[in-house]
C-alpha positions as CSV (number, residue, x, y, z in Angstrom):
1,X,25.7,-15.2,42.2
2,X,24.6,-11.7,41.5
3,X,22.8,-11.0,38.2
4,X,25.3,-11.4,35.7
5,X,27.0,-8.1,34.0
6,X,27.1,-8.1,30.2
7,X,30.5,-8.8,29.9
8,X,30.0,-11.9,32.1
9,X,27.0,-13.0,29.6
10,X,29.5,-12.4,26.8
11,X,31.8,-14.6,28.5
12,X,29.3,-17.4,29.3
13,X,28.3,-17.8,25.6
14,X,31.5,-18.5,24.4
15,X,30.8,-21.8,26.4
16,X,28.7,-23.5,23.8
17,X,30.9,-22.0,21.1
18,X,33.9,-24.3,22.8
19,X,32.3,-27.2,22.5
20,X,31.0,-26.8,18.7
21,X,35.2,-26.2,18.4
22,X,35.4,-29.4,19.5
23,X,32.9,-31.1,18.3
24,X,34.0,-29.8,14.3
25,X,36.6,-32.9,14.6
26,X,35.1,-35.0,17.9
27,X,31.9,-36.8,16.3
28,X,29.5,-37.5,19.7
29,X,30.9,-38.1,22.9
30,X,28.7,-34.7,24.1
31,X,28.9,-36.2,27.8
32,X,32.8,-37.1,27.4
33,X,33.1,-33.2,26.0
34,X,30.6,-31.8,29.0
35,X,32.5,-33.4,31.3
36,X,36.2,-32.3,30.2
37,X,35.0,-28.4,29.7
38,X,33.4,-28.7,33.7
39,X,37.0,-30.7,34.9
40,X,38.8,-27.3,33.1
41,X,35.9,-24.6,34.6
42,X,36.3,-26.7,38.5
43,X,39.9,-26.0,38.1
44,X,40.5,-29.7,38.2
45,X,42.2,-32.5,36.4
46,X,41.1,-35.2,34.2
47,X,41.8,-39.3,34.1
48,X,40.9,-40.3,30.6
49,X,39.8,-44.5,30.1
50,X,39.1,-45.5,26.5
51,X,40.5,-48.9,24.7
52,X,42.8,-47.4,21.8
53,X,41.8,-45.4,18.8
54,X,39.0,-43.6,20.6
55,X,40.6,-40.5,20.0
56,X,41.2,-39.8,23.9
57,X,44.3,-38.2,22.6
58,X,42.7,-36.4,19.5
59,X,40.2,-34.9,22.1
60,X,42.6,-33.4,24.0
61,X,44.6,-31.8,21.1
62,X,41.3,-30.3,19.9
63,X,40.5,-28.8,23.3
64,X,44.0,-27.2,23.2
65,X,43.3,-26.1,19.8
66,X,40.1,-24.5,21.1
67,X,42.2,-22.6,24.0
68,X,44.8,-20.1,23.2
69,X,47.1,-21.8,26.0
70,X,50.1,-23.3,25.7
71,X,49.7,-27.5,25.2
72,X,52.1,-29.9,25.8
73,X,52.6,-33.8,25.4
74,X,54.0,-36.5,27.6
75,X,53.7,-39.9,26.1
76,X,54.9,-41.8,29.4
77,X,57.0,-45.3,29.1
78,X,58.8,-47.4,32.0
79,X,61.9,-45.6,31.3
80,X,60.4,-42.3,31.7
81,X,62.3,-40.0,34.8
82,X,61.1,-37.3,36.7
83,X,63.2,-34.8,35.6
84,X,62.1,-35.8,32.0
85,X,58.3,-34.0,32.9
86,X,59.9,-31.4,35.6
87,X,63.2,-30.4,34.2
88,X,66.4,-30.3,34.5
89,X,69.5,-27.8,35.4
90,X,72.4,-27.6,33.0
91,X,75.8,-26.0,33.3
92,X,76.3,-23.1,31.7
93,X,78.8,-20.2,30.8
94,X,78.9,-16.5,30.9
95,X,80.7,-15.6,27.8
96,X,81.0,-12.2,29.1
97,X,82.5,-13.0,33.0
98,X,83.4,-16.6,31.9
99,X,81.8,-17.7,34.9
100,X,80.2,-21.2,35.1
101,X,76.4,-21.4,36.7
102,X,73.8,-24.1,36.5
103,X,70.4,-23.0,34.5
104,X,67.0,-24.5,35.3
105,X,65.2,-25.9,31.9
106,X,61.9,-26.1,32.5
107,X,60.4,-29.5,31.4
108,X,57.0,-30.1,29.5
109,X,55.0,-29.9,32.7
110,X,55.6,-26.3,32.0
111,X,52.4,-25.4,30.2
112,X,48.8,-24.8,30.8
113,X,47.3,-28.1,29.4
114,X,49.4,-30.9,29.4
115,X,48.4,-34.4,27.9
116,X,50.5,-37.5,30.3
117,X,49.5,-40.1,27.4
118,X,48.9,-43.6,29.2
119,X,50.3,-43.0,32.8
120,X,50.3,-46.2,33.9
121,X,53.3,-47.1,31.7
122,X,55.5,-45.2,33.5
123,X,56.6,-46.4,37.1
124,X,55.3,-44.8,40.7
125,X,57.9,-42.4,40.7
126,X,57.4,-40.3,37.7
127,X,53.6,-40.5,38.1
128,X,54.6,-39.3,41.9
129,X,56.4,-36.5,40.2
130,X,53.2,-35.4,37.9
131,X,50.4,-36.1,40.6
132,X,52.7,-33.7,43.2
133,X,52.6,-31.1,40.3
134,X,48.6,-31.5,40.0
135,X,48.2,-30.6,43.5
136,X,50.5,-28.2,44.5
137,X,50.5,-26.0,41.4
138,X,54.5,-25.8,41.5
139,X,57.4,-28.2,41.2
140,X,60.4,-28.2,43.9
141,X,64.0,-29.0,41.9
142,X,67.3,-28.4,44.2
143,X,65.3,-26.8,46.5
144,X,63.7,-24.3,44.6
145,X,60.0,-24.1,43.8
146,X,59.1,-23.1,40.5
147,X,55.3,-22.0,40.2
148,X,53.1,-23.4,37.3
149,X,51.3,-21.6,34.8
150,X,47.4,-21.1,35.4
151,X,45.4,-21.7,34.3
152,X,47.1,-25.7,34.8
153,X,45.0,-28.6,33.5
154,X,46.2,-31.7,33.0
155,X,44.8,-34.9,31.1
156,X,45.8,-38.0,31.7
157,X,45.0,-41.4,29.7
158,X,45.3,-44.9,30.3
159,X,44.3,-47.9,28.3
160,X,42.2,-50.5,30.2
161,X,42.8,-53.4,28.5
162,X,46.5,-54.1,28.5
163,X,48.0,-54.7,32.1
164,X,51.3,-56.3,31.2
165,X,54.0,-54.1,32.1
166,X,52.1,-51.2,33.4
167,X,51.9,-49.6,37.4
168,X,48.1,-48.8,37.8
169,X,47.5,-45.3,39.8
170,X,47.1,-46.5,43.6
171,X,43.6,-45.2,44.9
172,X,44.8,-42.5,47.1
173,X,46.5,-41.0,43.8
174,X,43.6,-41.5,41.7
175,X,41.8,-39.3,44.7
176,X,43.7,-36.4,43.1
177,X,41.9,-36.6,39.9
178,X,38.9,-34.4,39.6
179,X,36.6,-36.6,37.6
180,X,37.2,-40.6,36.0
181,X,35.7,-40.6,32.5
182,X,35.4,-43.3,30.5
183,X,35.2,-43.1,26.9
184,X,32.8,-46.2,25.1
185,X,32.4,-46.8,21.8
186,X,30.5,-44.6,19.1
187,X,27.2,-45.5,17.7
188,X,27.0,-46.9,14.7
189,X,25.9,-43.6,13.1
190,X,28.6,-42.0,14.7
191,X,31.3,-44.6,13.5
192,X,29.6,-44.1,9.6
193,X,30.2,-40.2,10.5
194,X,33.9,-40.9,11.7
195,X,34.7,-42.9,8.8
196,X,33.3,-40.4,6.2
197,X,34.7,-37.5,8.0
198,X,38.6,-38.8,8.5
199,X,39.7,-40.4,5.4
200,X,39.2,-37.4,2.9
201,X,40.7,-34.8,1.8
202,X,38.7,-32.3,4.3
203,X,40.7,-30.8,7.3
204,X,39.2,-29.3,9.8
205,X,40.5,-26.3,11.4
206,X,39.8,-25.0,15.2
207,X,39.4,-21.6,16.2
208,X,40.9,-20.5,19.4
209,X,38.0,-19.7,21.6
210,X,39.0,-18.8,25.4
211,X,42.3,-17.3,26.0
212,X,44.2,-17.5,29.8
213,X,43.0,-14.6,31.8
214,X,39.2,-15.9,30.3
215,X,39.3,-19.5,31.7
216,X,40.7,-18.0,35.4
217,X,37.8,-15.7,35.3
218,X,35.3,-18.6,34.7
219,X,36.9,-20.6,37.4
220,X,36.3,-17.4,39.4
221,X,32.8,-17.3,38.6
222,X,32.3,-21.2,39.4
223,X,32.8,-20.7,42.7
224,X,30.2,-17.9,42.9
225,X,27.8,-20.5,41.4
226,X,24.6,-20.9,44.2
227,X,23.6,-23.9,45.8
228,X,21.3,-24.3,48.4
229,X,21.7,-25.5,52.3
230,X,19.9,-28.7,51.2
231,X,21.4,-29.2,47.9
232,X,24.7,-29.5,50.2
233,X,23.0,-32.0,52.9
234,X,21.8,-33.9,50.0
235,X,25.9,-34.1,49.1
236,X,26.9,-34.9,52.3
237,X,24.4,-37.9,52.4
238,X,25.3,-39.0,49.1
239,X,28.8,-39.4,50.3
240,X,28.2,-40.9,53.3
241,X,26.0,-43.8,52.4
242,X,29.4,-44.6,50.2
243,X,30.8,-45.8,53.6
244,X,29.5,-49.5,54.0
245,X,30.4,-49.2,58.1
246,X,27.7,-46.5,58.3
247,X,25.5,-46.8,55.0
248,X,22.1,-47.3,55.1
249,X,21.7,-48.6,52.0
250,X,22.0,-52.5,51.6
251,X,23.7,-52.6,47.8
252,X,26.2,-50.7,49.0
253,X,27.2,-52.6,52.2
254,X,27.4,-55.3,49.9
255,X,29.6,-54.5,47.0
256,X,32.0,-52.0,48.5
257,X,34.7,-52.3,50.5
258,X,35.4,-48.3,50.6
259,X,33.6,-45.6,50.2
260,X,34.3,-42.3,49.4
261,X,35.7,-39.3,51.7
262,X,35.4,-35.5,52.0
263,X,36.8,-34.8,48.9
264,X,34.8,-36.4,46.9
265,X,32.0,-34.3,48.3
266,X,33.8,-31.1,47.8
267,X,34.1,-32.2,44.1
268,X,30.6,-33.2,43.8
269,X,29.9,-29.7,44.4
270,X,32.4,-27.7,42.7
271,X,31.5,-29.7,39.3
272,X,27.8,-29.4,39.6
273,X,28.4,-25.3,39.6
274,X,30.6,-26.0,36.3
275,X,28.2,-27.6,35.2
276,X,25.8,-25.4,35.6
277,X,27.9,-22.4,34.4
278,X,28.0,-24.4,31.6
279,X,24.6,-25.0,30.6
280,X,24.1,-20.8,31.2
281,X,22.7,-21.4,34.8
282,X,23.5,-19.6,38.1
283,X,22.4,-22.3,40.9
284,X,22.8,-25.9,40.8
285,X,20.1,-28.7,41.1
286,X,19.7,-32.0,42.1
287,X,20.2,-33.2,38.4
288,X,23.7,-31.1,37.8
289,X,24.7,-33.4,41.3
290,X,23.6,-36.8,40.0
291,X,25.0,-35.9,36.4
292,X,28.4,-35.8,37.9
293,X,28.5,-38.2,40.7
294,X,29.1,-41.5,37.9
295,X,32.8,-39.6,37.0
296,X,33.4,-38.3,40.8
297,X,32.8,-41.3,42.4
298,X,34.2,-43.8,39.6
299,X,37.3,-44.0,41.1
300,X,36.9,-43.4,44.6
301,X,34.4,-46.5,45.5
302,X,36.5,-49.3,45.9
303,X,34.7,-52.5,45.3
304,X,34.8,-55.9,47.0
305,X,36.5,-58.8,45.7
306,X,33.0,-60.3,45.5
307,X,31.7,-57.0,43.2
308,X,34.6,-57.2,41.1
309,X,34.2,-60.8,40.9
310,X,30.2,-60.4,39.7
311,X,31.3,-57.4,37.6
312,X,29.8,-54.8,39.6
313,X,30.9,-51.3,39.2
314,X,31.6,-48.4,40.4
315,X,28.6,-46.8,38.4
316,X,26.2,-49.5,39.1
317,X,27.1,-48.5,42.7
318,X,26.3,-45.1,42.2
319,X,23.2,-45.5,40.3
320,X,21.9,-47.1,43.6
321,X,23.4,-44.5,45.5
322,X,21.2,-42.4,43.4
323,X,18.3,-44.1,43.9
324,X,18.5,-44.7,47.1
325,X,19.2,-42.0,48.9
326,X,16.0,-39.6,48.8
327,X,16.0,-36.1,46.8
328,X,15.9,-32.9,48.9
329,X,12.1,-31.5,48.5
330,X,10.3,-28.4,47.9
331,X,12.4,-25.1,46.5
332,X,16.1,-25.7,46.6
């Protein structure tokens, strides 16, 4: 990236100020925050994983609240259609002509963020529906396309813990998902905080922060973000020794079953220049690339019966990944 104008700079600080928006109403989670504003600055989507009352969905409202976009919310049950989170056409009438024509109604998918509230309640076709619209950027209804509004960001949650009636996201769909964060309990100063701060009389407003034509010019700049010829050897070797038929790395051969493809690379990349955008930097390092490999490769390692069986996980694989594969040296 060239040296950065003054109205860039002036568009970079209001980084930090997004995330003290959010953080007025989110106590900790900093990484769980980081990690959302890079999905938003890649361009990407987020899958959400937190046991209920974590606020996953409380997080999401306040990132709307801190974005002058339009927000939406999809709380997804087995009954839930397609052409509940697309739309619909409807019959309607001139009054002038009295002429009959059918209208498109645009469904909630229609906005710039859109919360799907615990997607795996909802069965493989709707979440087809929604997963299309992630990567394409449009919807197709009667043959028409309909284009989506950008900047387009959606967050997804699911619950981990109950499984009984619900159609978990097959891998090659979770693939379309920018990053897998999970969401862990607070501290125990932060639970004190959250318990002081939510049942008195206190509410805490949000100022909007970034406005439409902002965030697509940061997403813009992302991709102007410099990394070096060895930073990006250093990525393709990360991702390879995920493949346990070509790995060099003995943990790996013997945990997972499949590792992770070219995608996962590209995302490594474009989430380590977020990130570094982020933190008010023009080139990535090594450390933005092993900050974001736990939530790029969390759910595209698929572990062995035998590692799910020992509860190994995805991040323990990674951590090994990260230690075992060596550093690129000297100036990057």
């Amino acid at each position: 990236m060239s040296q950065p104008s003054l109205a860039i700079d002036k568009l970079l600080n209001k980084l930090p100020e997004l995330k003290s928006e959010i953080q007025k109403v989110i106590v900790g989670q900093n990484t769980i925050i980081e990690e959302i504003v890079v999905s938003l600055l890649a361009g990407g989507h987020c899958l959400l994983e937190g046991v209920p009352g974590l606020a996953k969905t409380l997080m999401v409202r306040t990132l709307a609240d801190a974005l002058d976009l339009p927000f939406r919310r999809i709380q997804f049950t087995p009954d839930l259609m397609p052409t509940d989170i697309v739309g619909t056409e409807v019959l309607e009438e001139d009054h002038v002509t009295g002429k009959r024509f059918f209208k498109f109604n645009k469904g909630p998918l229609f906005a710039s963020i859109v919360l799907a509230d615990e997607i795996n309640r909802t069965p493989p076709k709707t979440q087809a529906a929604l997963l299309e619209a992630m990567q394409e950027f449009s919807v197709t209804y009667g043959g028409q396309t309909y284009p989506l509004d950008r900047p387009f960001f959606i967050l997804a949650t699911q619950n981990p813990i109950e499984q009984a009636g619900t159609y978990p996201l097959p891998e090659a769909q979770l693939d379309r998902f920018l990053l897998y964060i999970k969401i862990g309990y607070p501290t125990a100063e932060e639970e004190v905080k959250i318990l002081s701060s939510t049942t008195g009389t206190t509410k805490v407003k949000v100022a909007p922060v970034l406005n439409a034509a902002e965030i697509i010019q940061l997403q813009s700049l992302v991709r102007e973000v410099s990394i070096s010829e060895a930073l990006i050897q250093y990525v393709s070797l990360l991702v390879r020794a995920t493949r346990p038929d070509i790995t060099p790395l003995a943990y790996i051969k013997e945990w997972v079953r499949w590792g992770a493809g070219p995608r996962a690379g590209q995302a490594l990349i474009l989430t380590a220049k977020a990130r570094a955008l982020s933190l008010g930097r023009y080139a990535v390092t090594a450390e933005d690339l092993q900050a974001m490999a736990y939530p790029v490769l969390r759910h595209r390692l698929l572990m062995n019966f035998r590692a799910e069986a020992e509860n190994i996980t995805p991040d323990m694989a990674t951590a090994a990944l990260i230690q075992g594969v060596e550093k690129p040296k000297g100036k990057l």
